[in-house]
GUDRENZA-20318 format. One line per field, with one value per residue: residue in three letters; residue number from 1; x, y, z of N, C-alpha, C in turn. Coordinates in pm, 1 decimal, decimal comma. Layout:
N
residu	ALA	... .
num	NUM	... .
neast	X	... .
nnorth	Y	... .
nup	Z	... .
caeast	X	... .
canorth	Y	... .
caup	Z	... .
ceast	X	... .
cnorth	Y	... .
cup	Z	... .
// end
This chain:
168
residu	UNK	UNK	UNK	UNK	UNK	UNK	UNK	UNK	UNK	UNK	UNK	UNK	UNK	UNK	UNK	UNK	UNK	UNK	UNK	UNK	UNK	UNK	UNK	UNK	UNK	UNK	UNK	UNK	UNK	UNK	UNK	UNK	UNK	UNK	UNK	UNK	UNK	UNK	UNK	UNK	UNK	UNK	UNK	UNK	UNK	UNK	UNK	UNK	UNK	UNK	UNK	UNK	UNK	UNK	UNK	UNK	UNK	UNK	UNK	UNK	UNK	UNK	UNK	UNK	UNK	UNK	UNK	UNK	UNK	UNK	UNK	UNK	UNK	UNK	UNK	UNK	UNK	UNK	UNK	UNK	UNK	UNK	UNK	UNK	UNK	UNK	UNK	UNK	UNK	UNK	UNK	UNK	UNK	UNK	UNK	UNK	UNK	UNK	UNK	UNK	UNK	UNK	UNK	UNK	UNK	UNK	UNK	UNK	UNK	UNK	UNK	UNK	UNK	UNK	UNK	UNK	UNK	UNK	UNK	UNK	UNK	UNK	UNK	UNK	UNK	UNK	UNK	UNK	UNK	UNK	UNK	UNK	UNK	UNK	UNK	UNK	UNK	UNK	UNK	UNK	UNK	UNK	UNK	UNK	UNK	UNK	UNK	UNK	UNK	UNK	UNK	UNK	UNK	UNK	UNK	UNK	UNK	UNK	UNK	UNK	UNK	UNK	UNK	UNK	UNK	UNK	UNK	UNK .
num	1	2	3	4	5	6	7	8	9	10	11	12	13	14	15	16	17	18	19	20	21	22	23	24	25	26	27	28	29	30	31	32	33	34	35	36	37	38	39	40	41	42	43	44	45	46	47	48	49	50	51	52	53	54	55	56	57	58	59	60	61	62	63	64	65	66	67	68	69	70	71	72	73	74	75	76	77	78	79	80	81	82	83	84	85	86	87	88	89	90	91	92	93	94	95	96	97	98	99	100	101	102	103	104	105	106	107	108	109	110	111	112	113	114	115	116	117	118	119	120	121	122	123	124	125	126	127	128	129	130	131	132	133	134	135	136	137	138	139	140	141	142	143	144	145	146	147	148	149	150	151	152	153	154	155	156	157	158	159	160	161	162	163	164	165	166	167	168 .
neast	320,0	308,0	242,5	365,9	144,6	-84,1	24,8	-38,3	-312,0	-384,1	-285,3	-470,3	-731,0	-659,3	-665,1	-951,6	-1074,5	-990,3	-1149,7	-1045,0	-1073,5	-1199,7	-988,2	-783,3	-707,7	-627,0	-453,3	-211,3	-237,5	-128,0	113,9	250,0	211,2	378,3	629,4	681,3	715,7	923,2	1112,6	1075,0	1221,9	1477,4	1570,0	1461,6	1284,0	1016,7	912,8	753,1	935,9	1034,3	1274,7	1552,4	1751,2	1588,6	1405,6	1550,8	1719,6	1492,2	1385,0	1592,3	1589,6	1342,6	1379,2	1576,4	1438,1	1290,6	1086,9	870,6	897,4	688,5	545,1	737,7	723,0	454,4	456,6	702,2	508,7	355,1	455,0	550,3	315,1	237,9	471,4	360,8	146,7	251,3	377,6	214,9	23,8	207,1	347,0	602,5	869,5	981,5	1040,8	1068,6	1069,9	1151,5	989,5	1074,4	1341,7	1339,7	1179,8	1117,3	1308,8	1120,1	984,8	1194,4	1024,4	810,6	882,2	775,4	613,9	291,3	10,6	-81,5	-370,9	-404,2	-555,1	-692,3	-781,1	-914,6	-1122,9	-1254,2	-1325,0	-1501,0	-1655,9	-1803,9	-1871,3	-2100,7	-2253,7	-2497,0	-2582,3	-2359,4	-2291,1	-2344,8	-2543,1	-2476,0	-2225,5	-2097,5	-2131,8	-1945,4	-1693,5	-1700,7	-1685,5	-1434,3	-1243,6	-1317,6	-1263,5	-1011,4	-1001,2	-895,0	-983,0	-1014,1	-1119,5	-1321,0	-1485,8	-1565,7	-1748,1	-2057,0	-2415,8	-2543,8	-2374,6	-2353,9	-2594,8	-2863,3	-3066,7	-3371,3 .
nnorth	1139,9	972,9	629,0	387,4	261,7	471,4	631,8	520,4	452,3	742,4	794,3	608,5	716,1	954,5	854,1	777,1	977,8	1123,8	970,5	729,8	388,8	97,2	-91,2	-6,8	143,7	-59,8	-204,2	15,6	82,8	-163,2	-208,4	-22,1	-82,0	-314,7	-127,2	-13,6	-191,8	-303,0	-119,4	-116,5	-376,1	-356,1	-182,3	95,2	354,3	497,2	809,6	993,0	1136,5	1065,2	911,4	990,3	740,3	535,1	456,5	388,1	173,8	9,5	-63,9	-200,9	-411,7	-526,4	-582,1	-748,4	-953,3	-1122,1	-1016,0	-924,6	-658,1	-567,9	-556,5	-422,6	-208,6	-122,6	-84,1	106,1	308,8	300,5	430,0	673,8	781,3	785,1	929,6	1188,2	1229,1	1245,5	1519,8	1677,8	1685,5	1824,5	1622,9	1596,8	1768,1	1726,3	1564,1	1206,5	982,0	953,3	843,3	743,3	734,1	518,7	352,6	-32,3	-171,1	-266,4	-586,2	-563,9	-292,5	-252,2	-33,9	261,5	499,9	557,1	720,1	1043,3	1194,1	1553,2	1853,5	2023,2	1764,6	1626,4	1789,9	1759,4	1501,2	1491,8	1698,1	1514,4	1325,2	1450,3	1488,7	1374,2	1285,4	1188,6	1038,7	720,4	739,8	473,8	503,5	702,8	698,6	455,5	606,3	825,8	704,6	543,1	759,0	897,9	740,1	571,8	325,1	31,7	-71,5	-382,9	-384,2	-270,3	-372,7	-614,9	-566,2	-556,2	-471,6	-586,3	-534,5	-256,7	-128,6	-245,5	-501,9	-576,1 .
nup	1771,8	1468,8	1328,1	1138,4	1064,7	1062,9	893,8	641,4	664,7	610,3	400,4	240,8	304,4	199,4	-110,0	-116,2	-98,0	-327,7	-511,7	-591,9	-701,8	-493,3	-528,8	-633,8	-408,2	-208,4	-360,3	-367,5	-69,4	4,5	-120,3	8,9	258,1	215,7	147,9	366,6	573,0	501,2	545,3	809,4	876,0	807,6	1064,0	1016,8	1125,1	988,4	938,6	798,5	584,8	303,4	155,8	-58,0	-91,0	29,0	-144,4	-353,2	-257,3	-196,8	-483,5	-530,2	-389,4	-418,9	-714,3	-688,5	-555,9	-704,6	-827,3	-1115,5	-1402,6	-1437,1	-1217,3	-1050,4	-1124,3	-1095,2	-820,6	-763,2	-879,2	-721,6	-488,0	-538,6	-592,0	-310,2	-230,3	-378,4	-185,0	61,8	62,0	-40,8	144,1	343,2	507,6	397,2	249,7	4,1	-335,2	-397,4	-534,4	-889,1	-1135,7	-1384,5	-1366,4	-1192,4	-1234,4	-1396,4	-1668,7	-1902,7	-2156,6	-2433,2	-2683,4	-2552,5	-2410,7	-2363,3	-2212,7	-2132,2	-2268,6	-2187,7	-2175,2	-2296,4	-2201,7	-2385,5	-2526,5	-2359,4	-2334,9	-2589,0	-2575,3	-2354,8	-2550,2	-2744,8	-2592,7	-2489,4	-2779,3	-2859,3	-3123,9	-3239,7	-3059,4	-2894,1	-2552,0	-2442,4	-2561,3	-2472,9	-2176,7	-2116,5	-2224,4	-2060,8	-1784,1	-1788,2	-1824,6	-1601,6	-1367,5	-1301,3	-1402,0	-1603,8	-1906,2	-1959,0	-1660,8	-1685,2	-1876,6	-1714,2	-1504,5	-1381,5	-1429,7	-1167,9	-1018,3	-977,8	-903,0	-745,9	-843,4	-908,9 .
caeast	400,0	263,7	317,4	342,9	-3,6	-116,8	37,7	-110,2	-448,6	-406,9	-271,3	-601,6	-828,0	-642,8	-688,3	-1073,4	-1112,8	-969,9	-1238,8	-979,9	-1166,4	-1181,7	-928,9	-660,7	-678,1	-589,4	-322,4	-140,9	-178,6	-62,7	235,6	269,5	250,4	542,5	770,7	713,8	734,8	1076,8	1175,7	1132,1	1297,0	1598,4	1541,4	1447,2	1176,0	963,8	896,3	673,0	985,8	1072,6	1413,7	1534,1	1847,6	1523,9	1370,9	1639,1	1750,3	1390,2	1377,3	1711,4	1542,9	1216,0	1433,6	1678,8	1389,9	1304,4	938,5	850,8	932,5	564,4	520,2	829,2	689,9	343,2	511,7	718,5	417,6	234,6	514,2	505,5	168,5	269,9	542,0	275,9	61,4	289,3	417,2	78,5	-11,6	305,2	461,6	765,3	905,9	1072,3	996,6	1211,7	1057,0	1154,2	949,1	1148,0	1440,1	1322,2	1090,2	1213,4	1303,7	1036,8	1078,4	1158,5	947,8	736,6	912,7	685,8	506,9	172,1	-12,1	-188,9	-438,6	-412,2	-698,0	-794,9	-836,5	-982,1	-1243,7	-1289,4	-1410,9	-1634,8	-1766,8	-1795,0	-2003,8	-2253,2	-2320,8	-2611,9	-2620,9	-2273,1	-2218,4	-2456,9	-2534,8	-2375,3	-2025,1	-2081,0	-2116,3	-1792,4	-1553,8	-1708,1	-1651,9	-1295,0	-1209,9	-1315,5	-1252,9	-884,3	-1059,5	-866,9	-1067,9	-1002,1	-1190,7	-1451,0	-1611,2	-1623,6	-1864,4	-2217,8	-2514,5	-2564,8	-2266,7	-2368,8	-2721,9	-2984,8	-3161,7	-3474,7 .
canorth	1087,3	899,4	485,1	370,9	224,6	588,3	688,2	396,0	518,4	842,6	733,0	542,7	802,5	1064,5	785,5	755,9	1134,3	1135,3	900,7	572,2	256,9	22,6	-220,7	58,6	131,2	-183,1	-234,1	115,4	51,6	-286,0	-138,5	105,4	-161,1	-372,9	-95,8	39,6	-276,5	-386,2	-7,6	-145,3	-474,7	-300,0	-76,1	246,7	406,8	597,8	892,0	1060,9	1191,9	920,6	974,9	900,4	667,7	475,1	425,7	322,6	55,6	-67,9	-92,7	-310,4	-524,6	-578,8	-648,3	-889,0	-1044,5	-1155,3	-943,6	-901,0	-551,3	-490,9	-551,0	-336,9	-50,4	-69,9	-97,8	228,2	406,1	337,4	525,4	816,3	832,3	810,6	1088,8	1317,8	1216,8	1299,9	1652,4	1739,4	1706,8	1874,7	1592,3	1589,3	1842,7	1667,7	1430,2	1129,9	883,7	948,6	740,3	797,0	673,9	423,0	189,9	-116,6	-202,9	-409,5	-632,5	-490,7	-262,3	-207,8	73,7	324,9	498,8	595,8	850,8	1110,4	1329,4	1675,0	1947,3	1967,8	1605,4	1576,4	1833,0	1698,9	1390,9	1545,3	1733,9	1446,4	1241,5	1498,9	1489,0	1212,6	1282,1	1158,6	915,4	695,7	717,7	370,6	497,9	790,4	604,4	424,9	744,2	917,9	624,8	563,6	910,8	968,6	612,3	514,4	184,8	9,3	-107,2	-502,3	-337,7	-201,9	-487,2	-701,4	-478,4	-593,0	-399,9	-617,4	-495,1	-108,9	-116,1	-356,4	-517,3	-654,0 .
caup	1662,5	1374,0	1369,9	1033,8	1014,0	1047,6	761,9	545,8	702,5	569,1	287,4	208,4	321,5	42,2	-227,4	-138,4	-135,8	-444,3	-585,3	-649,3	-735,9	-406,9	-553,8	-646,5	-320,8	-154,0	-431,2	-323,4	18,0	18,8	-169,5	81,5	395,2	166,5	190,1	480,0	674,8	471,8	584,8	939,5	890,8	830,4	1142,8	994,2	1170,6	929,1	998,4	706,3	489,4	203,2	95,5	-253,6	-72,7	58,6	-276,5	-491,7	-172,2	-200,4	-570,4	-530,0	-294,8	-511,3	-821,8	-626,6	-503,0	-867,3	-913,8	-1289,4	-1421,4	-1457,2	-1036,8	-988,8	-1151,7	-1011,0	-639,1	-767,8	-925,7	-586,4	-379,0	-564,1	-556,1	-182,7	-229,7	-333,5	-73,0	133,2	-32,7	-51,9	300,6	443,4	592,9	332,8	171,0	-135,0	-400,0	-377,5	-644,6	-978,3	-1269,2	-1544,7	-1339,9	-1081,6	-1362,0	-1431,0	-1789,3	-1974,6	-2309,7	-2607,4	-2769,1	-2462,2	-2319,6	-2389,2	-2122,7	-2169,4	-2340,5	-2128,2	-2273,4	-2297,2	-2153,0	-2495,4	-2579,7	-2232,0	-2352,5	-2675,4	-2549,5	-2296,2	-2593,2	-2820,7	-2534,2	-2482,3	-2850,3	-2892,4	-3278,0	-3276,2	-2980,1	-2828,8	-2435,6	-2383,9	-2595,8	-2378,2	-2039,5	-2146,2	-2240,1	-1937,2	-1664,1	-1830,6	-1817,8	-1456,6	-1261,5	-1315,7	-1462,1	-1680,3	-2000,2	-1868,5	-1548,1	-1700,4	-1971,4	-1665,8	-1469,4	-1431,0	-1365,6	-1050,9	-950,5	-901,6	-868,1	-718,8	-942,2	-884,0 .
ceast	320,8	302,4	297,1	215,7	-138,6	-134,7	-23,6	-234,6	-517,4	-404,6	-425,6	-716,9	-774,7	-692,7	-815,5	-1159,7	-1096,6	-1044,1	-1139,6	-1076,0	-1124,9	-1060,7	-798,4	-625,4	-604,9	-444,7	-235,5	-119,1	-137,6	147,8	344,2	295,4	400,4	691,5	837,9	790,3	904,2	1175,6	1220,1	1227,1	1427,5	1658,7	1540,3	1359,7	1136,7	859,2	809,7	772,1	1059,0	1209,2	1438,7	1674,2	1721,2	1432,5	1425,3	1715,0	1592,2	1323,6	1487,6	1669,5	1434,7	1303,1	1490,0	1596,7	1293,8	1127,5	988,1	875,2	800,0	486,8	637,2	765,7	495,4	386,8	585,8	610,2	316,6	319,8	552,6	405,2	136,2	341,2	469,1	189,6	128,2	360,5	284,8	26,0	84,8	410,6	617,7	770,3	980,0	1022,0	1145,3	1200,2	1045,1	1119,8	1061,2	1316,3	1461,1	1231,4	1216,0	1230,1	1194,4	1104,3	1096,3	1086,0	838,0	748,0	851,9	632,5	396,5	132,5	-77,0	-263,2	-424,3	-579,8	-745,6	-852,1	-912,6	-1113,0	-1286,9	-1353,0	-1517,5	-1741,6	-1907,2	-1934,4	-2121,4	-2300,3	-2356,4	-2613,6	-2479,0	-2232,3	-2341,3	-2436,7	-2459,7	-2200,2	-1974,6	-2003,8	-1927,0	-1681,6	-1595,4	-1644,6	-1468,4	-1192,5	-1144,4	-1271,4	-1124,4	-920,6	-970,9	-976,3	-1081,0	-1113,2	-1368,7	-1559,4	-1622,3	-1727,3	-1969,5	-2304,1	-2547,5	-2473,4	-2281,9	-2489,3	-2798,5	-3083,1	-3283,3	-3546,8 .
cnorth	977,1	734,5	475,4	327,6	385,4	652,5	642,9	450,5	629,0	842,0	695,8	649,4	938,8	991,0	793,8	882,2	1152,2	1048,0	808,2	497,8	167,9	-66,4	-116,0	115,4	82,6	-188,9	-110,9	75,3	-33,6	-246,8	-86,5	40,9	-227,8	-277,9	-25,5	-96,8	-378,4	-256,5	-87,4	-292,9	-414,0	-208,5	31,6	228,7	532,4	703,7	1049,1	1141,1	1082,1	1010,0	882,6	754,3	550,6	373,1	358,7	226,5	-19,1	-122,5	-216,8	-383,9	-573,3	-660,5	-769,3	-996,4	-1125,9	-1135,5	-904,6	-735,2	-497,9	-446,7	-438,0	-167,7	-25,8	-46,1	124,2	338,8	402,7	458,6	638,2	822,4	855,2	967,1	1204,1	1342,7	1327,1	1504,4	1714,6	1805,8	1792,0	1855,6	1617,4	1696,7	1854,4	1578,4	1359,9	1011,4	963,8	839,8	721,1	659,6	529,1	285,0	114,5	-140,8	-295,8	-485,8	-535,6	-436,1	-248,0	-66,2	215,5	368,4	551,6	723,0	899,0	1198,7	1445,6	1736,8	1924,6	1866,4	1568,9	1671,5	1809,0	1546,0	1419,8	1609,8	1616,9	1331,2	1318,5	1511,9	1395,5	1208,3	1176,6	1010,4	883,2	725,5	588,9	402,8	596,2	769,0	513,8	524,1	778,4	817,1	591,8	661,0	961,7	868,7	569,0	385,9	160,1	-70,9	-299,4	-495,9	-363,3	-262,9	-617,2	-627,2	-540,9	-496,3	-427,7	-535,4	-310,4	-99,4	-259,4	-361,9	-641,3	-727,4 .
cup	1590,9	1350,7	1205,3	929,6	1003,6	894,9	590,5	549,8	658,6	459,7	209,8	209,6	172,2	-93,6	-187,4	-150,4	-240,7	-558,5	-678,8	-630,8	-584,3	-443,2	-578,9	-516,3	-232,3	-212,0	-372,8	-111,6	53,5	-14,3	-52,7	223,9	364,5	214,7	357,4	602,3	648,1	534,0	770,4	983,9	899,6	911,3	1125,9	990,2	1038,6	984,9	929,6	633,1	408,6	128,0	-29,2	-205,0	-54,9	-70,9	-365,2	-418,2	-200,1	-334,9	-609,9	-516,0	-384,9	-634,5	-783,4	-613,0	-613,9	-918,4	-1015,6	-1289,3	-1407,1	-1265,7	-993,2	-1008,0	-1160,9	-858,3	-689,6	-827,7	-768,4	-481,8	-389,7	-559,7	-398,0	-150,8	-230,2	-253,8	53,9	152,5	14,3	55,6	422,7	521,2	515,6	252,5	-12,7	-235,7	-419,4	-515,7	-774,1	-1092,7	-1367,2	-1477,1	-1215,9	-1145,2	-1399,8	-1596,4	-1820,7	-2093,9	-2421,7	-2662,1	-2707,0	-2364,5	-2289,6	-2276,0	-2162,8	-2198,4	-2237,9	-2187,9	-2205,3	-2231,4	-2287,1	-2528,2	-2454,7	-2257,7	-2493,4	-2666,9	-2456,7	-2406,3	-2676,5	-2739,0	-2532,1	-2639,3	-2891,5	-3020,1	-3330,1	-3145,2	-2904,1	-2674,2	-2393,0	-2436,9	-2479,7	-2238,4	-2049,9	-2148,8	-2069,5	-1783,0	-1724,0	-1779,8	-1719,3	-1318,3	-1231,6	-1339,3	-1542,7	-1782,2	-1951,1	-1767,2	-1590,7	-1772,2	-1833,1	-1540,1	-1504,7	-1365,9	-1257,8	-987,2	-908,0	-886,5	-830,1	-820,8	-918,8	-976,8 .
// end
């Protein structure tokens, strides 16, 4: 039987297979220790199936406990990203976190969720980098690490060359 630090473990190991950034990592499983370990405060043993009663008690609890809307709905974007972890792998059969309905409200005129690109627009920018007549290798390097990293742009202008290669 699986202890909850297991599941975190695995957890982690799917996000680094999946080529997440070291730091989105951490943030998900941190997430992922939060609820689990408020799961066991309240003595429910988890047991690798996340129920949606569990979810929308632990979204209570986050809100009550007076995190910003923008922390609520990274904590719920980490535990679906858990859900399908778990889906994925076999242990659960269900999805229990709903986005749409488990995000917290933001201000005004923020509500918006984000754009995702399409296959096309996802191969329109692949084409667009490989053409040098039209995009330099550094705009390139930018779309392409963007693209493929889950970087946010914030992320990514503070990047130094020390920072991935030795530089002598």
């Amino acid at each position: 039987m699986s202890t909850p630090e297991d599941y975190v473990e695995q957890f982690r190991q799917h996000l680094a297979a999946d080529g997440k950034a070291n730091k989105t990592i951490a943030s998900y499983t941190g997430d992922i220790r939060d609820f689990l370990d408020w799961l066991a405060q309240r003595g429910t043993a988890f047991d690798g199936r996340l129920q949606r009663f569990q979810v929308t008690a632990y979204r209570r609890h986050i809100a009550g406990a007076g995190y910003k809307p923008n922390t609520i709905n990274k904590k719920v974007n980490s535990l679906r990203c858990f859900n399908l972890f778990l889906v994925e792998s076999g242990r659960a059969a269900e999805i229990a976190v709903h986005p749409k309905k488990d995000r917290a409200k933001v201000a005004a005129g923020s509500e918006r969720q984000a754009e995702v690109f399409s296959d096309d627009e996802v191969e329109r920018i692949l084409l667009r980098a490989a053409d040098r007549a039209r995009c330099s290798a550094r705009d390139a390097l930018v779309m392409l690490t963007l693209l493929y990293t889950d970087l946010r742009v914030s992320e990514l202008v503070s990047v130094r060359l020390s920072d991935i290669v030795s530089v002598k």
